[in-house]
LOKERO-355041 format. One record per residue (C-alpha): residue in one letter; x, y, z. Coordinates in steps of 0.001 Angstrom, whole numbers, plus 500000, padded with zeros to 6 digits. Each point is the difference from the previous one (the first is absolute). Example, Ala and Ser with C-alpha at 12.3 -4.5 7.8 and 13.67 -1.06 7.14 Angstrom:
<rs>
A512300495500507800
S501370503440499340
</rs>
This chain:
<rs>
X500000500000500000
X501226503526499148
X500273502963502732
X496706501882500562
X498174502768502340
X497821498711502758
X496755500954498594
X500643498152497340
X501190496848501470
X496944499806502414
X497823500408496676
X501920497281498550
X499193497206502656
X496677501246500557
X499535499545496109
X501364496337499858
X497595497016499765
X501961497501502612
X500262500863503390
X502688501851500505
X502398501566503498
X502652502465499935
X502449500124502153
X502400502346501041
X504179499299500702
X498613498961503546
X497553497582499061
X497280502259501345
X496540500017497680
X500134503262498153
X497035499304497458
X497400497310498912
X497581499473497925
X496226498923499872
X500350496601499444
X503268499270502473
X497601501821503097
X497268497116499392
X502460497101499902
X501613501325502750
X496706501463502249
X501188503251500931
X499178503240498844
X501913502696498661
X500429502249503069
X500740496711501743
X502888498509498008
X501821503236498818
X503309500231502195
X500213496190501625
X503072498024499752
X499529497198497685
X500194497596503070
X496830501219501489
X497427499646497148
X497471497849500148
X498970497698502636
X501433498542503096
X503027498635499567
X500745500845496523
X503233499907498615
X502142501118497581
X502727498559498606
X502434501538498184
X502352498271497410
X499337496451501911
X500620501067503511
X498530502173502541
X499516503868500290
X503053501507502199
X500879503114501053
X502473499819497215
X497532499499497149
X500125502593497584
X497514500886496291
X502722498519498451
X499819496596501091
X498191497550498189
X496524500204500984
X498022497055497974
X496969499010502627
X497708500956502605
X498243497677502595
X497043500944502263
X497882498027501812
X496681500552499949
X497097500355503125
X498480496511499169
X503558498416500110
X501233499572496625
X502822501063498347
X499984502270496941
X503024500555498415
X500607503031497557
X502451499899497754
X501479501509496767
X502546501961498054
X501636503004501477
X500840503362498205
X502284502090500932
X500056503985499425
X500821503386501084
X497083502414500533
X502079503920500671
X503079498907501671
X498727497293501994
X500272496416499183
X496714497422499968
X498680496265499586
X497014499180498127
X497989496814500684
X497581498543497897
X498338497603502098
X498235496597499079
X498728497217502501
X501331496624499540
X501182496542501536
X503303499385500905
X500215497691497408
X498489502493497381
X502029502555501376
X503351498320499552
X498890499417496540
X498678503459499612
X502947500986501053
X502185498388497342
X497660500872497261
X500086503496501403
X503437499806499655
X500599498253496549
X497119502743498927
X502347502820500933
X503142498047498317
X498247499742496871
X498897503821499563
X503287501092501430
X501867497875497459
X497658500853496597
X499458503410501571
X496304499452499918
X498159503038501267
X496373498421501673
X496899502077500347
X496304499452501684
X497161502569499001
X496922499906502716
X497358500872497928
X497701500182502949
X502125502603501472
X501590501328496496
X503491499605501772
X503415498877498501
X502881497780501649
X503143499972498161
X503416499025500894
X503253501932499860
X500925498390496510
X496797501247498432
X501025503568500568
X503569498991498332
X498571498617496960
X497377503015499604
X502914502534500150
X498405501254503257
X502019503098501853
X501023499590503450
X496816500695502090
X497061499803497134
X497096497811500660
X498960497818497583
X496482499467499328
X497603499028497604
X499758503288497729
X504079500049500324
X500088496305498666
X497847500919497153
X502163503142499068
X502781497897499720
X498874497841497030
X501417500806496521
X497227501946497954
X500064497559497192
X498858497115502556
X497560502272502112
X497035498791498532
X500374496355499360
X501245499999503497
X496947501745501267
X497631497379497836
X502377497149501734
X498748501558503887
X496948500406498585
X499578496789499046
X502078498390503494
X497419501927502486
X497159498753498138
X497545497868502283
X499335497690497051
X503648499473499467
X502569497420501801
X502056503178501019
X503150499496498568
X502014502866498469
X503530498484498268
X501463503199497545
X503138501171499197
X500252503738499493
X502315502760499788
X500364502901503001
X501226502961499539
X502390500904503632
X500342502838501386
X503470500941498674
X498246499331496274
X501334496353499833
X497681497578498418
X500012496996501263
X498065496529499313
X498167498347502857
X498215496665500631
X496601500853502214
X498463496993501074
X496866499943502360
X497152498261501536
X496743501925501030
X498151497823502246
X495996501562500195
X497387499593502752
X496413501204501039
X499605503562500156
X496690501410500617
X498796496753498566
X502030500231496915
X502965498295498427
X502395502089500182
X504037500211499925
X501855500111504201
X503934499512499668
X501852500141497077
X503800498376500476
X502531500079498276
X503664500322498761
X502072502177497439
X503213499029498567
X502347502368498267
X500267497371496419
X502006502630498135
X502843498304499391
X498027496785498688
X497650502519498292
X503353501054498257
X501016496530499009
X496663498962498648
X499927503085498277
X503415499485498377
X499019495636499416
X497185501602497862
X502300501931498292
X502093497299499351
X497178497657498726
X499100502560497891
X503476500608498453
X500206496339499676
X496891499706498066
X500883502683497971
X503221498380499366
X498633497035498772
X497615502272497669
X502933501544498927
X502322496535499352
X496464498030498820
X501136497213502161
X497369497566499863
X499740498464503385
X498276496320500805
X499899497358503127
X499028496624499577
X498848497956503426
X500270496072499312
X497373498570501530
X498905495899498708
X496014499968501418
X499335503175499109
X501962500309496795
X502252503192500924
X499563503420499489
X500961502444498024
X500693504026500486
X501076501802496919
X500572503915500798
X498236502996497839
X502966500413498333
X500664496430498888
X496177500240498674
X501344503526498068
X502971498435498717
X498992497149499105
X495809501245498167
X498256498212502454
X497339501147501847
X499391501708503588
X497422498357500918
X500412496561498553
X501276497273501898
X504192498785499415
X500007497712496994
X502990497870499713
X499102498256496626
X499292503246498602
X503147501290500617
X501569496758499313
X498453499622496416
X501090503361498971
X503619499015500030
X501945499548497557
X500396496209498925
X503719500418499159
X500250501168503510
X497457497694502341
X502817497370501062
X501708502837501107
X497666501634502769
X499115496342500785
X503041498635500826
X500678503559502229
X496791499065502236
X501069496430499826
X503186500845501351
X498486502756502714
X497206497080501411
X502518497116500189
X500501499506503969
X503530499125499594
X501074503389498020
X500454503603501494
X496274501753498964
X501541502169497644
X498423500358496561
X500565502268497057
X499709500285496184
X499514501851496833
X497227499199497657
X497715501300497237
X496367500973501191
X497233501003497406
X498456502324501132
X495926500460499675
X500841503347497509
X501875497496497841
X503269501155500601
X502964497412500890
X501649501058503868
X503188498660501137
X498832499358503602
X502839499352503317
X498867498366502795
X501594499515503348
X498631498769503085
X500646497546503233
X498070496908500906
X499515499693503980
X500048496223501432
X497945498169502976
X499586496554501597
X496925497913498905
X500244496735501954
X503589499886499836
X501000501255496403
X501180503564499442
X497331501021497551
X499774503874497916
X497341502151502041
X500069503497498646
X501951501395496846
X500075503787499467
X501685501957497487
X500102502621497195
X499544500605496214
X501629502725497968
X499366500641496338
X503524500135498859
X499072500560496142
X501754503445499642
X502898498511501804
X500319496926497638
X499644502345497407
X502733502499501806
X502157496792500027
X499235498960496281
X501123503441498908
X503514500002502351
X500822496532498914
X499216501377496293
X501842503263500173
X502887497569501757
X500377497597497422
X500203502900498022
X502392501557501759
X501907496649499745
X499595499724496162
X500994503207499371
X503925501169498943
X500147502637502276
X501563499650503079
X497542500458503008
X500308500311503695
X498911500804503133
X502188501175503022
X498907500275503898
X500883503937501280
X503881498844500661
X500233498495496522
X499878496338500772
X498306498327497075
X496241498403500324
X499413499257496174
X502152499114497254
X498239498979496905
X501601497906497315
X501838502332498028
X501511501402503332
X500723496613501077
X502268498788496537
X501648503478500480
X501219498754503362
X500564496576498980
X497338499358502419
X497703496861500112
X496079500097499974
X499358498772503564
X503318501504501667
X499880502014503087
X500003503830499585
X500481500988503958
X504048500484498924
X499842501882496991
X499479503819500129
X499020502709497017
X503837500347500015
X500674497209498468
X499470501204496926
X502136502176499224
X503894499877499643
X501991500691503024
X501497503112498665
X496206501757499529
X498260497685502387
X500195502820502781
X499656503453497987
X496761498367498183
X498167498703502502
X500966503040502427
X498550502451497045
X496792497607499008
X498783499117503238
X500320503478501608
X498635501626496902
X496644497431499947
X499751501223503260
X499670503176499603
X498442500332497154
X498351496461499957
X501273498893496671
X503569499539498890
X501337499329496283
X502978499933498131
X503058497815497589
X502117498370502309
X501563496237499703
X499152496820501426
X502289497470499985
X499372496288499114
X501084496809502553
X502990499488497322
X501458503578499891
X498409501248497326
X498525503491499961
X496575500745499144
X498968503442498790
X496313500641501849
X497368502688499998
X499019499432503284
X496340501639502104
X500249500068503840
X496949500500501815
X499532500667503790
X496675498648501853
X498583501496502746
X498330499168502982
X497274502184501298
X501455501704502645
X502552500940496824
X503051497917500692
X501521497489497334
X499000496846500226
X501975498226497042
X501765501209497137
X498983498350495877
X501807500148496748
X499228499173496137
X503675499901498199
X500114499599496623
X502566498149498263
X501293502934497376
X502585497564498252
X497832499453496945
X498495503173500060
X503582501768499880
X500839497251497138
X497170501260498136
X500327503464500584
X503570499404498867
X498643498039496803
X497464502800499321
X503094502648500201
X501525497971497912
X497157498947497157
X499035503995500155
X503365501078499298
X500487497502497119
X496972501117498555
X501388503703500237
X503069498578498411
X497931498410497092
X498171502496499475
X502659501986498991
X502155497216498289
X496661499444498219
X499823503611498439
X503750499989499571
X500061496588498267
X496658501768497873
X502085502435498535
X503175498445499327
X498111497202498213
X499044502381497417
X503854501276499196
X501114496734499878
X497014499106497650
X501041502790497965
X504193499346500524
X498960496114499205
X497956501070497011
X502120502430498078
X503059497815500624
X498494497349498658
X498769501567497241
X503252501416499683
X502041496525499612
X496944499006497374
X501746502853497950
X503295499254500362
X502699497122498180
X501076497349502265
X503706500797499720
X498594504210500407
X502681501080503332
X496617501579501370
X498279496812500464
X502080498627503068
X499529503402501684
X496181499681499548
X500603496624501491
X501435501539502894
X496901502767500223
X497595496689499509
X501692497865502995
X500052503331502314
X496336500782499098
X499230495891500749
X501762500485503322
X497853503145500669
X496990497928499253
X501019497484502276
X500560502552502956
X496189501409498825
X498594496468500622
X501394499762503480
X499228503053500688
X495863499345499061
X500621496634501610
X501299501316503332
X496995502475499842
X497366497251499460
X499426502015496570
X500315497129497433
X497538498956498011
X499389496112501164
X498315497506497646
X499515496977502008
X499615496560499147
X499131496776502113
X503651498439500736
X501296497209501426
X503255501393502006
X501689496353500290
X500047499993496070
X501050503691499416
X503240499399502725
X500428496461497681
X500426501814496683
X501532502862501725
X502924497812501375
X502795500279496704
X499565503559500432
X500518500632503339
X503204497302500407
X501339502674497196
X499642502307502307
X502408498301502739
X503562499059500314
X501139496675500063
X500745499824503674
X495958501116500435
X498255496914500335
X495723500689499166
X497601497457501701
X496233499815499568
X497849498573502122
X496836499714498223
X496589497821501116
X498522497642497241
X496704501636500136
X499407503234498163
X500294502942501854
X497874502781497929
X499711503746500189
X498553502741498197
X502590502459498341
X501725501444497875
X502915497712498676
X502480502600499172
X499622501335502830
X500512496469502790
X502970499710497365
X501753503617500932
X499169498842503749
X502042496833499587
X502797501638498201
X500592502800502382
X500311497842502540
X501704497194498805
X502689502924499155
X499740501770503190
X500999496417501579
X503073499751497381
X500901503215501402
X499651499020503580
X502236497096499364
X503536501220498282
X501931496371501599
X496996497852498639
X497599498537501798
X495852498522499614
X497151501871498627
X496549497764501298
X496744500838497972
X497209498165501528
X496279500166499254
X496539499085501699
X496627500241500637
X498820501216503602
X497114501238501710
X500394503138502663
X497671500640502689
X499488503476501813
X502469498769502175
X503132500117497194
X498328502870497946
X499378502526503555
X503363501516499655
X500204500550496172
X497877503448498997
X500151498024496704
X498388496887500388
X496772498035500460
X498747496689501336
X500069497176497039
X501860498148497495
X503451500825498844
X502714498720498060
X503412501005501704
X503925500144498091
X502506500437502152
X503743500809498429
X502601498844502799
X503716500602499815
X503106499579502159
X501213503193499500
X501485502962502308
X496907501042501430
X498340503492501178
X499896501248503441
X496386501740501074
X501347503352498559
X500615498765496413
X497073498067500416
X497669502538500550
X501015502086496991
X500490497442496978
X496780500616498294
X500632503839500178
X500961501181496269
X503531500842499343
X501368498432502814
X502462497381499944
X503248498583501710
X501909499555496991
X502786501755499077
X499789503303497195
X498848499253496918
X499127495837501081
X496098500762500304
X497182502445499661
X498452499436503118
X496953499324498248
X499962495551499802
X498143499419503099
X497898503181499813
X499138499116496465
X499097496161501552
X497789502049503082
X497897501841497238
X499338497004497720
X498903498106503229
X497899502276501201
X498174500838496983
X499126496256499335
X498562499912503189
X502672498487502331
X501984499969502515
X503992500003501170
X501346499388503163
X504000499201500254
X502072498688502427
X503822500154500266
X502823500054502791
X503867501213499400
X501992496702499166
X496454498135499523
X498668500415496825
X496923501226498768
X496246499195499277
X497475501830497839
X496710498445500089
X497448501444497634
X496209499111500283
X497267499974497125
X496330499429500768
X499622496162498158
X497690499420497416
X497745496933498633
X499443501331496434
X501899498046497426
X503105501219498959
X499912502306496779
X503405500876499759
X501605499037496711
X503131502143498123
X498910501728497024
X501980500175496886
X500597503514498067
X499186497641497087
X495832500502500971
X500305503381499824
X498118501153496782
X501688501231496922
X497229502302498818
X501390503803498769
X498498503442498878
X496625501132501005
X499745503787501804
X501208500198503585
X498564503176502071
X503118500641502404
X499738502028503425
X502679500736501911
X500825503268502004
X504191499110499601
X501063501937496384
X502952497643499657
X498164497009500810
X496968501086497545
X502621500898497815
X501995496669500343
X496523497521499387
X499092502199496778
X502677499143498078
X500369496535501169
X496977499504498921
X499786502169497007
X502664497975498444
X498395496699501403
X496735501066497219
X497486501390502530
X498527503328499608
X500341501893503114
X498103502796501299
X501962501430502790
X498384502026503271
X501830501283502792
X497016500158502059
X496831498047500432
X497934502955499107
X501180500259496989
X500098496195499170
X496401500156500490
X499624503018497631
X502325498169497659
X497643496745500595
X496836502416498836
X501393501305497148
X502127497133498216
X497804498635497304
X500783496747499422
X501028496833502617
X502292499916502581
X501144496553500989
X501795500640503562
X500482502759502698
X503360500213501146
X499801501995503029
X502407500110503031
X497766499064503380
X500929503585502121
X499680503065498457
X498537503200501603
X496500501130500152
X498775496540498849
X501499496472499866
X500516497951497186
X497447498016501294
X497226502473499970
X501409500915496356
X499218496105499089
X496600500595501192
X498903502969498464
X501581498748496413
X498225496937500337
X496857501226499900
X500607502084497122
X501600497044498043
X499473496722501910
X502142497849497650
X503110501504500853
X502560497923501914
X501948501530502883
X503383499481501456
X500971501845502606
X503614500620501065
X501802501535503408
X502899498878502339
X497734501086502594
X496250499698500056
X498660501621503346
X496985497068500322
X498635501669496036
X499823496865498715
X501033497420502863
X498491499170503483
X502535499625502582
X502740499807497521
X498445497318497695
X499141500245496566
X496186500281499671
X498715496935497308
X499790500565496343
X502153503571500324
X502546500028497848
X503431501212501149
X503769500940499405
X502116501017502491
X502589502778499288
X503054500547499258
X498976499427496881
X502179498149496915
X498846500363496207
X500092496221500035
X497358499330502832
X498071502752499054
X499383498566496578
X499516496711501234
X497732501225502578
X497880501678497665
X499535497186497329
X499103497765502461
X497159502454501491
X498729500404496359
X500262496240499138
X497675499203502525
X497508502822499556
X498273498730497296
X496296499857501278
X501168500938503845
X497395501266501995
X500430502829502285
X500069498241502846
X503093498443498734
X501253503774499736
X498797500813503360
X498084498770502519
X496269500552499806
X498996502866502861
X503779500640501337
X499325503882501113
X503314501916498549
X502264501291502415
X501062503579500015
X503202501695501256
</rs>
């Protein structure tokens, strides 16, 4: 009890429904109340003041803490029973709990009195005692409401749980203040309800109080209102009952709600499908299938669990599989766990990929250890599958691929290598990566300053690139473009480091074959226009000196020096031919040859070509080994190499030429800009010559450049063999070392036409003469030159220097003309548009077109278009007569077609 004023302690006991004695520090009676006066049978006036030791009857006693009242006995002693005896002899003892208080300054014991047996007081007693354990040790706070007197009791702990200040009464109206305003009126229905006579009285809520220092607080009321007759009515008498302060459970519940709720919405959130199966043989088991098992899986809500439902929607490929993980979960003798993946069809037709994992729970059942409740979970894993169908797909790409991939932890220890990265290593497929780092990669001598600059920079900037070198598990260095990325976490630090490296060794080989094709084709371009015009001066130095010697005695002294002219002009011609060849400018007629039977028939000539201590060998398969080109032109190849071998060899030696047929795959053809997958047929000329070192190498096919000594070689043999292969559609690779010889191996796509190759006699050539020739040429000397040839061959000429005014000439001329004679480039229009426009003013006319160089007029990709007819310059009076009868020979009734291919658009310059 707290400290209070007298009035208000004297109201207190007078208020309390027990009978009740104070007492003061000297056990003298300083108040009672109503009902303590009748059990004891004194009154008021009577009682107020005795000594505890005279109350009551006769011979009552008091005893104080189990022994007797004493001089010494003090309010602080244990009081715990009274006994009086009464007038008729009997003995009535009082008993009960004690309170003690101070009311002011002084100290006092309060009694509340009850009557009892010794026997029922010893057990009173204990109970009395366990009672007061119990709400000292939950901190109960107890309360009794007379409702016949509309007076309180409450303990001390009531006021603590309230909030109550030091001194403030608690009553009813305080009580009902205290409750939180959000639970004043269902509390208020909840009294309502507990007072009402038809009611059993009880009143069980928790609610929330608001303190007096603002605190709220949950509390546990509990109370019974017992009723009685009141003015003949039922009507409520006591009300007792108890408060607890249940904040801290209050809390905890609170917060377990919480949690159930975050757990449900959890498993909204994952779609975990959640079931329990409870084995049970006479009743057949049940089964418990959660909402969100019913979502996942279209069943539902309110349907009962269907196991053959689900079961028949799986997929049959998959059935053994979720069957033998339940077998294996039931079976008594295994550990309960189960899981697998399996295919589900779904109700909206759809397949699922479906995981399950769960645990079986075992029991006794007469003696066996039997399965008695299974629970588990489902999750739809389909996007996860799918997730894993795409990594394994972008990592067998990743393996497949030639670039060199790989991923790196933050301290550059390597997690992934794919295949390419493992070969560079020398590294098998399953080996262990925990003791190789990104360093390895690289040569010692950049290892540091690379990976120092890369790594920092990704970091930075997240992404790193640049040329450096890796270096291969035999030495070898590997030029790379290499990408380093860096991959962050959330919070923003790297996690792990990846790189893409590309292998730039082919890709520098082509760039270097692209450098050089484009600067050959520069260089033919230019021999081609050089080679144009010389052919014209030596056509007219060939011509006049020819016609010259025609004029001229045998024994004339002049004839030997036009011999001299004739040889030097030949020798010009020559260096034209190489010149057009090196450039890819000649004019190719192909033919379908067999190369074994052209290096056959070719053999005399080229021994001629050797020295005695040369030996030749050929190495030639049975089979035919057949090609498309131009025979001339396989037969310069041959030569030029069979001398540049000679060469290569001054102390004698072995010159190999070997043929055959193979097919390439991307594989061989990837590093050659030239080259596609298919069919070829390969020569390759060997010797055991001196050899080139990567230097010479490199520049042999460059014009003018040779190793030979002044005045042993143009510089223009293997350039010259370069063009002729290229234009024909092959390819060249060589391979030579100092002191080991050298290999040229030449490819051709193969062929499976028939060969059509066949030498041609100058006896078919026609022996027709005269007729009138319309000649076009821009070159004076050259027109000049072909007029008189001709004119003293018999043919009428009508000469034009430009194709304007050979079409004027072709208006105007009254009677037939046989042949145009026109050279193939000339400016503002082409011989070839010339041909076109004449021929449709006089479509009878025959056409032969001449040019060292045609510029694709009359030729696609340097070969001959069918039925043109064509001389190639420098021209001699000889072939240009023979030429020309044999174009008029075969006219006859020639179509135009045979002139000129129907619908060939002319090409302008």
């Amino acid at each position: 009890m707290k400290r209070m004023d007298w009035d208000d302690f004297t109201a207190f006991v007078g208020m309390l429904p027990r009978p009740a004695v104070a007492f003061d520090e000297s056990l003298r009676v300083i108040a009672a109340n109503v009902s303590a006066l009748a059990m004891l049978g004194c009154e008021a006036a009577d009682l107020m003041g005795r000594p505890c030791a005279t109350l009551g009857s006769a011979g009552a006693r008091l005893a104080f803490g189990g022994h007797a009242e004493s001089s010494e006995t003090r309010c602080d002693d244990a009081l715990d029973r009274l006994t009086l005896a009464g007038a008729d002899g009997t003995s009535l003892t009082l008993a009960g709990p004690t309170r003690r208080a101070h009311v002011g300054d002084d100290a006092v014991v309060l009694m509340l009195l009850e009557a009892a047996s010794p026997t029922d007081l010893e057990h009173g007693r204990t109970e009395a005692k366990l009672r007061e354990f119990a709400i000292c040790l939950w901190q109960v706070g107890v309360f009794e409401h007379d409702h016949v007197n509309d007076s309180v009791f409450v303990c001390p702990r009531m006021g603590e749980i309230y909030g109550l200040a030091p001194g403030q009464r608690l009553t009813l109206q305080t009580l009902a203040d205290r409750v939180h305003p959000g639970d004043q009126e269902r509390i208020r229905r909840q009294v309502t309800a507990a007072h009402d006579p038809d009611g059993d009285g009880q009143f069980d809520v928790r609610q929330r109080i608001v303190r007096g220092d603002g605190r709220v607080r949950w509390v546990r009321c509990r109370a019974q209102t017992t009723f009685g007759e009141i003015d003949g009515r039922r009507a409520p008498v006591l009300t007792r009952g108890t408060v607890m302060d249940v904040t801290e459970s209050e809390v905890l519940a609170e917060e377990l709600r919480h949690s159930e709720h975050r757990v449900q919405q959890a498993i909204r959130a994952s779609r975990v499908g959640l079931y329990e199966i409870r084995f049970d043989p006479s009743h057949g088991g049940q089964t418990h299938w959660s909402w969100t098992m019913r979502e996942l899986l279209g069943f539902p809500a309110d349907a009962e669990p269907d196991y053959g439902w689900f079961s028949s929607r799986i997929h049959p490929d998959d059935a053994a599989i979720l069957e033998a993980a339940v077998a294996h979960a039931d079976d008594p003798a295994g550990d309960g766990l189960t899981e697998a993946e399996y295919r589900w069809r779904h109700p909206d037709g759809s397949l699922r990929w479906l995981m399950a994992r769960g645990i079986t729970y075992f029991g006794e059942v007469d003696g066996r250890r039997v399965p008695v409740n299974a629970v588990g979970a489902i999750l739809d894993i389909t996007e996860q599958k799918s997730a894993d169908a795409d990594r394994r797909q972008r990592t067998a790409i990743l393996d497949i691929t030639p670039d060199i991939v790989w991923i790196a932890a933050s301290d550059g220890r390597l997690v992934y290598l794919n295949r390419a990265g493992r070969a560079l290593l020398g590294m098998g497929l399953a080996e262990d990566l925990s003791a190789r780092s990104a360093a390895s990669f690289y040569p010692p001598a950049v290892a540091e300053r690379t990976l120092a600059e890369g790594f920092a920079a990704a970091v930075r900037e997240g992404v790193w690139s640049a040329e450096v070198e890796f270096q291969r598990h035999d030495g070898a260095i590997v030029p790379v473009s290499q990408v380093i990325i860096a991959h962050r976490e959330h919070e923003g630090t790297v996690e792990r480091f990846s790189t893409i490296a590309r292998d730039r060794t082919r890709e520098r080989d082509l760039e270097e074959q692209f450098r050089q094709a484009h600067k050959m084709e520069a260089i033919g371009r230019l021999a081609g226009g050089i080679a144009h015009d010389f052919n014209n001066l030596i056509s007219a130095i060939t011509g006049f000196t020819e016609m010259a010697s025609l004029q001229l005695d045998a024994g004339h002294p002049a004839v030997k020096d036009l011999e001299q002219v004739q040889l030097a002009a030949d020798r010009a011609a020559s260096l034209t031919r190489q010149l057009l060849a090196f450039g890819r400018k000649q004019i190719l007629q192909p033919r379908v040859m067999d190369l074994n039977a052209t290096l056959r028939d070719m053999l005399p000539m080229l021994r001629r070509l050797l020295d005695d201590s040369i030996e030749i060998s050929m190495l030639l398969p049975s089979s035919a080994v057949s090609i498309k080109a131009d025979p001339n032109q396989i037969q310069q190849i041959l030569l030029n190499l069979v001398v540049n071998a000679r060469d290569a060899m001054p102390s004698g030696g072995v010159v190999t030429i070997e043929t055959q047929s193979v097919t390439l795959d991307s594989a061989h053809t990837a590093r050659k800009l030239d080259l596609k997958p298919g069919r070829y047929a390969m020569i390759a000329v060997s010797d055991t010559g001196s050899g080139m070192d990567d230097a010479t190498r490199a520049r042999i096919f460059e014009p003018f450049f040779t190793t030979k000594g002044a005045g042993k070689g143009t510089g223009l043999g293997l350039s010259t063999v370069f063009g002729i292969v290229q234009q024909s559609g092959g390819s060249i690779w060589v391979y030579s070392e100092l002191g080991q010889g050298t290999t040229f191996r030449i490819s051709f796509p193969s062929t499976d036409e028939p060969s059509s190759f066949s030498t041609e006699s100058s006896a078919s050539v026609g022996t027709c003469s005269g007729g009138v020739v319309l000649l076009v040429d821009d070159n004076e000397q050259l027109r000049d030159m072909v007029d008189r040839v001709l004119t003293r061959a018999g043919y009428t000429v009508l000469n034009a220097e430009t194709p304007a005014e050979a079409l004027r000439l072709a208006r105007d001329y009254p009677g037939a003309i046989d042949l145009l004679l026109t050279d193939v480039l000339m400016p503002m229009m082409s011989g070839r548009e010339v041909a076109t426009q004449l021929l449709e003013l006089r479509p009878s006319t025959a056409v032969l077109y001449m040019s060292g160089y045609t510029e694709n007029s009359i030729v696609h990709h340097g070969v001959l278009d069918p039925g043109v007819n064509f001389i190639a310059k420098p021209l001699t009076p000889s072939r240009l007569l023979d030429a020309l009868r044999g174009v008029l020979a075969r006219r006859g009734a020639a179509t135009s077609s045979e002139r000129l291919p129907a619908g060939s658009p002319p090409e302008t310059r």
